[in-house]
LUMNU-115897 format. One record per residue (C-alpha): z, x, y; residue in three letters. Coordinates in steps of 0.001 Angstrom, whole numbers, padded with zeros to 6 digits, always signed. Each point is the difference from the previous one (the first is absolute). Layout:
// residues N
ZXYala ...
// end
This chain:
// residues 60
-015614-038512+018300unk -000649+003107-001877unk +001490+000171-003632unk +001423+003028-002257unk -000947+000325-003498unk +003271+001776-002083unk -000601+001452-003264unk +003180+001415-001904unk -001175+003174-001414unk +003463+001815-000957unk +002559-001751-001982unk +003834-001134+000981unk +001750+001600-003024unk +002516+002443+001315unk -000001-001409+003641unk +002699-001113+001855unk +000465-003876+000481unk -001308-000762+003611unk -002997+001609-001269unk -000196-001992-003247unk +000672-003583+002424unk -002270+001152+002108unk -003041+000173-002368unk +000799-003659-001507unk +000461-001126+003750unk -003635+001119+000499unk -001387-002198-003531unk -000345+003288-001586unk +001738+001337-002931unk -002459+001583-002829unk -002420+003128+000398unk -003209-001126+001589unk +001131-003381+001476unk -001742-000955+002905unk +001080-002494+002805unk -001485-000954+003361unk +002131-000570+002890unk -000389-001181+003577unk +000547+003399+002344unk +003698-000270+001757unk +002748+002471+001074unk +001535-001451-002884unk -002257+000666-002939unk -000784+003657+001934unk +003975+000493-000507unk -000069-000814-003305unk -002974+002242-000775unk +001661+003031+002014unk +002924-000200-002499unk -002193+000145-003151unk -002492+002120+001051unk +000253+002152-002658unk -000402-002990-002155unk -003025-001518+001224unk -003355+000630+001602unk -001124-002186+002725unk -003698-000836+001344unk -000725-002414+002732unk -002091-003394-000837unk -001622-001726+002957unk 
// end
């Protein structure tokens, strides 16, 4: 099963609270975090919402 890498790269200050339950809902939280995650319509979701929060890269 392929697996995305998520890095937060912008912070939450300022954003609106879906966004901000989002982020912790995905183990991240602080600048530069990274987390691994298993590659489901789920996680993709999630990612689509905070796009402008994160950067994504695929890990085989």
């Amino acid at each position: 099963m392929a697996r995305l890498k998520i890095t937060q790269v912008r912070s939450t200050i300022h954003r609106k609270e879906p966004q901000k339950r989002t982020i912790k809902a995905l183990g991240l939280g602080k600048l530069h975090r990274t987390v691994v995650h298993n590659d489901t319509p789920q996680i993709r979701g999630m990612v689509r919402a905070v796009c402008h929060l994160v950067t994504v890269e695929e890990v085989d």
